[in-house]
C-alpha positions in Angstrom: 45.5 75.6 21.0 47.2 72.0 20.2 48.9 71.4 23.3 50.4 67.6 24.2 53.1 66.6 26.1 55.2 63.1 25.4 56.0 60.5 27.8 60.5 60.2 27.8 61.1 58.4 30.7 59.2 56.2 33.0 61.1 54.9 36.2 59.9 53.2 39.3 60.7 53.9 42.8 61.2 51.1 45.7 57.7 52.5 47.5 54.9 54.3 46.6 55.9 58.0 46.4 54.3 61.2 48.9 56.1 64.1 48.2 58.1 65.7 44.7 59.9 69.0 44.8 61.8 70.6 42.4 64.5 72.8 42.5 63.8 76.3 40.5 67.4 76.5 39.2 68.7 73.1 38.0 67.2 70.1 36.5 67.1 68.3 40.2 63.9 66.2 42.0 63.8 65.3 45.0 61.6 62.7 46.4 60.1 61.7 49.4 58.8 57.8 49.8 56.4 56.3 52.1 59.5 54.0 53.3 61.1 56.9 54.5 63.5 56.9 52.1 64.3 60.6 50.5 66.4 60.7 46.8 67.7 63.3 44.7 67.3 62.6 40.8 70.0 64.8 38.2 68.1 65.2 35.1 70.3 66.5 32.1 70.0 70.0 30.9 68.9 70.8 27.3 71.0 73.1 25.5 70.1 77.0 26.6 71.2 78.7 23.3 69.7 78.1 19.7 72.8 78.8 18.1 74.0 76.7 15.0 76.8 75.3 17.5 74.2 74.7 20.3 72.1 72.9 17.9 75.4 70.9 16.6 76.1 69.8 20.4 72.2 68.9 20.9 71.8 66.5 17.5 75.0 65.1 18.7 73.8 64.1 21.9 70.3 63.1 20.4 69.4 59.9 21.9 72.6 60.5 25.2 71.2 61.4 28.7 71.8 60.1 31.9 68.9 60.4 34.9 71.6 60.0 38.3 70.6 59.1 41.7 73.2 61.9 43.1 72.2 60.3 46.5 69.3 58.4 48.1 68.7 57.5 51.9 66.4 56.5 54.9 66.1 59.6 56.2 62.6 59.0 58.2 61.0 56.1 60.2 58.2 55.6 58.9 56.9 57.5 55.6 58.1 61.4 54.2 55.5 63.2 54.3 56.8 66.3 52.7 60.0 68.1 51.4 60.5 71.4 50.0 64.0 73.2 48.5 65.5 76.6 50.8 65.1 79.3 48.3 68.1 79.7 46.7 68.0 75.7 46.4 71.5 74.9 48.9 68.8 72.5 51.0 66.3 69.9 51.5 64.0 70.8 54.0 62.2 67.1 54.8 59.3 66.2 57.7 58.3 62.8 58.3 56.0 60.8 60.5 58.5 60.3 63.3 57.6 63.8 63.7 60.9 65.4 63.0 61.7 68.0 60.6 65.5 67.5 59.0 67.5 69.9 56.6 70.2 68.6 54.3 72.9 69.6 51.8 71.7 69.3 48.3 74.3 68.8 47.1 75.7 65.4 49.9 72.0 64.5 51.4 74.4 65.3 54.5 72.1 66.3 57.4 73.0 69.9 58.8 69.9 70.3 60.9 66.8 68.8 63.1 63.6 70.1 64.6 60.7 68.1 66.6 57.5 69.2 65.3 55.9 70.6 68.4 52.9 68.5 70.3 49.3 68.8 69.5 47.0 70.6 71.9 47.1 67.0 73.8 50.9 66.9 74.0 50.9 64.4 72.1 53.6 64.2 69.0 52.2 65.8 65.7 52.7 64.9 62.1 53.6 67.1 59.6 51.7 67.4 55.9 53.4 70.1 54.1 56.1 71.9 54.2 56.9 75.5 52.5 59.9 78.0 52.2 58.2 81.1 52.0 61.5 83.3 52.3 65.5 82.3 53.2 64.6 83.5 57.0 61.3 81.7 57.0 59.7 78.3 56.4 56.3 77.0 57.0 55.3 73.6 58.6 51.5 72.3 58.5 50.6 69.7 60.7 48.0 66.8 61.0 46.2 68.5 64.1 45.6 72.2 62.2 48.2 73.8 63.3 50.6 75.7 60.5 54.2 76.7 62.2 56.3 79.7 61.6 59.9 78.6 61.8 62.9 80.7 61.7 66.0 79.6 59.6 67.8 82.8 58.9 70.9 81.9 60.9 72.5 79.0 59.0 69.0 76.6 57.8 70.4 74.9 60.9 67.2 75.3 63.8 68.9 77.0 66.2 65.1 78.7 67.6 63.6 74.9 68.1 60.4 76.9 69.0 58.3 78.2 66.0 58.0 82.1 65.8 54.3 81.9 65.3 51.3 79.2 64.9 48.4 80.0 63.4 45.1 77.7 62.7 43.7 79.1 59.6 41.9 75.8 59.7 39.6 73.4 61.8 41.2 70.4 59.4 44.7 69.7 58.6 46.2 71.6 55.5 45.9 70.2 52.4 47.7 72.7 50.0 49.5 76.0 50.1 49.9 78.8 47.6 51.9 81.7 48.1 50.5 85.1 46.9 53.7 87.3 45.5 54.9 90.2 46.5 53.1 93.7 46.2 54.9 96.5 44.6 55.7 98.2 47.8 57.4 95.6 48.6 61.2 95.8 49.6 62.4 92.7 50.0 60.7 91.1 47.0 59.4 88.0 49.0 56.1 86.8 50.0 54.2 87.8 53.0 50.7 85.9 52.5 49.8 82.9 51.4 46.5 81.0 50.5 45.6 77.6 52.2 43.0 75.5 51.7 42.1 72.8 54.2 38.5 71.2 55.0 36.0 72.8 53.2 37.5 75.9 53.5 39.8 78.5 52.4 42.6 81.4 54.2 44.9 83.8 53.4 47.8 84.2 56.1 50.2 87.2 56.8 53.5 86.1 58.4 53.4 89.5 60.4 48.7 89.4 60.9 47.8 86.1 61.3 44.4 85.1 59.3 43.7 88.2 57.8 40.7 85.9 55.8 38.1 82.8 56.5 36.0 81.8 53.9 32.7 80.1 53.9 32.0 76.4 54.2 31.9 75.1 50.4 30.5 71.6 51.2 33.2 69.9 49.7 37.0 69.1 50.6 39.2 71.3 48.9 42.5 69.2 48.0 44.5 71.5 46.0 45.2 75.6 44.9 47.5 77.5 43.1 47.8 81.4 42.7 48.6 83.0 39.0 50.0 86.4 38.6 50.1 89.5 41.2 49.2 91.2 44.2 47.2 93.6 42.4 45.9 91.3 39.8 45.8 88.0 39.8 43.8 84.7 39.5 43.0 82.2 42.4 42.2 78.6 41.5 41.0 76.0 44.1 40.7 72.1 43.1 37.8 69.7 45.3 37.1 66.2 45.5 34.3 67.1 42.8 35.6 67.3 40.2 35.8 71.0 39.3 38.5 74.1 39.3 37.3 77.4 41.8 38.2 80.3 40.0 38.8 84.1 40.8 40.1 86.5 39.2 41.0 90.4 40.3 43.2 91.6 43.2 44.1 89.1 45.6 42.5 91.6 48.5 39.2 91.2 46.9 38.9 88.2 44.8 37.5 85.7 47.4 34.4 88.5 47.6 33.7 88.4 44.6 31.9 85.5 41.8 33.8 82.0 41.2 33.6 80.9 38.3 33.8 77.0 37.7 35.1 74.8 35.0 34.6 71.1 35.3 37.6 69.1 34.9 36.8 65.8 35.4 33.2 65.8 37.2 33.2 63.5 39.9 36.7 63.1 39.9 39.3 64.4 43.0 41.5 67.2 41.7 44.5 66.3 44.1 47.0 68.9 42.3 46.9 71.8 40.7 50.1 73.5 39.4 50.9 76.8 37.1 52.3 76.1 34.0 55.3 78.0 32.6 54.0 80.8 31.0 57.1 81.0 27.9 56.0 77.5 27.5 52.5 77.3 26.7 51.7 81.4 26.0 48.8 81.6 28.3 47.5 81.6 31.7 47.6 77.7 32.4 47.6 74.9 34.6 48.4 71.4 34.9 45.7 69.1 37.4 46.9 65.9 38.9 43.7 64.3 39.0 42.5 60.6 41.3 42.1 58.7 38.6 45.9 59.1 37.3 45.5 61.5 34.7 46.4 65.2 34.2 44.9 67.7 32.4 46.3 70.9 30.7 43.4 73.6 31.7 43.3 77.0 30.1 42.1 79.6 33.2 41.4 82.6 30.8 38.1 84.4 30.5 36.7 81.2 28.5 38.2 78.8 30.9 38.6 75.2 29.4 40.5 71.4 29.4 42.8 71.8 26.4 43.9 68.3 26.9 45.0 65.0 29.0 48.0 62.9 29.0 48.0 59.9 31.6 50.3 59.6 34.2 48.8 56.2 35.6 45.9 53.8 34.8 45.5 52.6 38.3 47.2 55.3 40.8 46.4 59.0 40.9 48.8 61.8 40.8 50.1 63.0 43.7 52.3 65.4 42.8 53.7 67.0 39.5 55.9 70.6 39.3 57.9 72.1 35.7 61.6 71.9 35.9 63.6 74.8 34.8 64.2 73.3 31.3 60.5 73.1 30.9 59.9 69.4 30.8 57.0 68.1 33.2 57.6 65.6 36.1 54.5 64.1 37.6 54.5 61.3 40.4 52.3 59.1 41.8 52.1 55.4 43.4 55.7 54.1 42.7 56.3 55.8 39.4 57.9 58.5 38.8 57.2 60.3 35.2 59.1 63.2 32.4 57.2 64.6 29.7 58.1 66.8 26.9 55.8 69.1 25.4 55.6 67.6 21.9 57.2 70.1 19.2 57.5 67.5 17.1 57.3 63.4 16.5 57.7 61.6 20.0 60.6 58.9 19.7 59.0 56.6 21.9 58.6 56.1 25.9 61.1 54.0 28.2 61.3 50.4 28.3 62.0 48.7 31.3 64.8 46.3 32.2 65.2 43.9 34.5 67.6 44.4 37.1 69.5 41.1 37.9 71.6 42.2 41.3 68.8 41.8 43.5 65.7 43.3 44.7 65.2 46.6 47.3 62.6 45.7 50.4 63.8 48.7 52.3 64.7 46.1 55.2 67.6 46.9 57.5 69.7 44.8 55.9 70.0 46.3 52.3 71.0 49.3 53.8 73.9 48.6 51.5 71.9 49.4 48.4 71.4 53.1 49.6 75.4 53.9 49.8 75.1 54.0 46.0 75.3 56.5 42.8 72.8 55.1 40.5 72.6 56.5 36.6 71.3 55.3 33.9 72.9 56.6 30.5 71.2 56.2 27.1 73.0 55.9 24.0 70.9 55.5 20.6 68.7 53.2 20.5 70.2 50.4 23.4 69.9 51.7 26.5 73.3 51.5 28.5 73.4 51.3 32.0 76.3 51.9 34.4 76.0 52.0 38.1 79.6 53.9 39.6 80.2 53.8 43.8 79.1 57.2 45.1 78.7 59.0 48.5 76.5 57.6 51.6 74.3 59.9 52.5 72.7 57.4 54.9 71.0 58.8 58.1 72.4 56.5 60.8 69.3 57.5 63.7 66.6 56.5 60.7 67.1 52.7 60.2 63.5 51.4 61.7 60.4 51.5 59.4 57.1 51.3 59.9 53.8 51.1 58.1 52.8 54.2 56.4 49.4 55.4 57.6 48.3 58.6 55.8 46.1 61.0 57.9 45.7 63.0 54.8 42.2 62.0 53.3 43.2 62.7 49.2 41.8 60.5 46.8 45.2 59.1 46.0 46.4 58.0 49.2 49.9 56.0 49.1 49.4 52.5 50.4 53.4 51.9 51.1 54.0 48.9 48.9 57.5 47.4 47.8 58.8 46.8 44.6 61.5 44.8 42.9 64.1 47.1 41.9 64.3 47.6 38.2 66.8 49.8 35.7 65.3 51.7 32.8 66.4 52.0 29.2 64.5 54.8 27.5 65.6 57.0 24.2 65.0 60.6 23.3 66.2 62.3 26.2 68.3 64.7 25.5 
């Protein structure tokens, strides 16, 4: 199977970048930066119909598309460590290193809601790693120290319980990824109950309602990254390590982890830091996309003859540390201070972005160009000259976050941010749609 994806836009963020999410309904990233700075990106949509009159609107507008910056601000002292979308996609849900977990409007950035992550068995404060919104009542924070907190947010995503339901340590090591398994049939409520974590060398399934209902063994190795494909019943589990291979197993979810792995080798030697399901009406198969340490990703087929299909590069010097499928189908991967959006290639690529100088002054994240933040940022593409236009918009500053400090991951993956500024730059690119 020929599959290849094409590079449409390149842009690069002020710091290096720790956390992507994506929202499941519109074209929307958000991203989290080791200044502490968190921004929400507004891709444009493709055209949903392949009518004759679709197809009119979408050759006129060949070559026109804006990327906004619908809000950006410094939400955390020191870095963001994670953020994750409510469900239905209304919120941000983002944890930093000053130890606070905040919830905002999409929509504004306007904050609507705090939590301190509680202390470590020391009392001393506890930084967050990952964050997950397993339900609209439930969301699930994993912390430096082992512990992984089960908050409650069914009254109005606000915090109003500011003690977690539940905390479980499925782990003697902090959490490094987090899969959740769907639904069984008998499910009524259609949301997910367990979840798969890796963290250590080691890996867990979690009920909200049983606790660890499974411990693996020790596999000698740290396990950086997992993902779950299909069902309950049947389905395939897929764990990434720091050597270079993909864990597979395949059956019901209940018995998988008993039974043989199989491995494929990705990149031997090489940490697999992401691994992410790819859209099955996009590729036609059981598939997915590894952010590897060394700054490429690989398309990997997970069948009964498992294999690398093929590579794109994200990054010659900086691996990829995050990467998700927006609802349109086009791939966004992240890592260092660039951000990336990829198209699988249906046809001949038009070319990747060019960059542009940006001659109204440079970004250091310092108190002082606070200013900078209170902006709406777009760039719009027309034809071949790249266009750009920069319109006032809403401030979506968070007044208590104003001091930084150094970013020091606890995290140990291969591609760790090392919080370095850039000069601020504006990108001209063609072929978006």
């Amino acid at each position: 199977m020929d599959l290849t994806f094409d590079s449409i836009c390149t842009f690069p963020l002020a710091s290096d970048l720790f956390a992507l999410a994506l929202h499941k309904k519109s074209p929307v990233v958000a991203l989290g930066l080791a200044s502490g700075h968190v921004q929400l990106q507004r891709l444009p949509s493709l055209p949903s119909s392949p009518s004759p009159k679709a197809s009119a609107r979408a050759s006129s507008t060949n070559g026109h598309g804006t990327i906004e910056t619908a809000w950006r601000t410094r939400r955390h002292r020191g870095s963001c460590r994670s953020l994750v979308f409510s469900t239905d996609g209304d919120y941000l849900y983002t944890a930093g290193t000053d130890s606070i977990v905040k919830v905002a409007s999409t929509d504004t950035g306007e904050v609507t809601g705090k939590i301190a992550v509680p202390s470590n068995p020391n009392g001393a404060p506890d930084s967050p790693t990952l964050l997950h919104a397993l339900s609209p009542q439930t969301l699930l924070l994993a912390t430096d120290s082992s512990a992984l907190h089960v908050l409650d947010i069914r009254s109005d995503s606000t915090f109003t319980n500011a003690r977690p339901q539940q905390t479980h340590h499925p782990h003697n090591d902090f959490i490094s990824s987090l899969a959740p398994l769907a639904p069984s049939h008998t499910s009524t409520s259609g949301y997910c109950r367990q979840w798969l974590s890796t963290g250590g060398s080691t890996i867990a399934i979690t009920d909200i309602r049983k606790g660890v209902v499974y411990g693996s063994h020790d596999f000698e190795e740290e396990l950086l990254s997992s993902a779950v494909l299909g069902g309950a019943e049947s389905g395939k589990i897929i764990v990434g390590g720091e050597k270079g291979f993909l864990r597979l197993w395949d059956g019901s979810i209940k018995d998988a982890m008993d039974g043989k792995e199989r491995r494929l080798y990705v990149r031997k030697g090489e940490c697999l830091d992401v691994v992410c399901p790819m859209p099955r009406e996009l590729v036609g198969d059981d598939m997915v996309a590894v952010g590897l340490g060394d700054g490429a990703v690989s398309f990997t087929r997970t069948g009964k003859r498992p294999c690398v299909v093929s590579h794109v590069r994200h990054h010659d010097l900086e691996g990829v540390s995050a990467l998700g499928f927006d609802p349109d189908g086009r791939l966004i991967t992240g890592g260092g201070n660039t951000v990336k959006v990829w198209e699988k290639n249906t046809e001949t690529s038009d070319g990747e972005a060019s960059l542009v100088d940006d001659k109204s002054g440079d970004d250091d994240d310092d108190d002082d160009d606070d200013d900078d933040d209170n902006q709406e940022e777009s760039v719009d593409i027309n034809d071949q000259n790249g266009l750009v236009s920069r319109p006032n918009g809403h401030d979506a500053s968070d007044e208590e976050s104003s001091d930084e400090e150094e970013p020091k991951r606890k995290k140990r993956k291969c591609n760790k941010a090392k919080g370095r500024n850039i000069n601020n730059h504006i990108l001209a690119f063609k072929g978006l749609d």
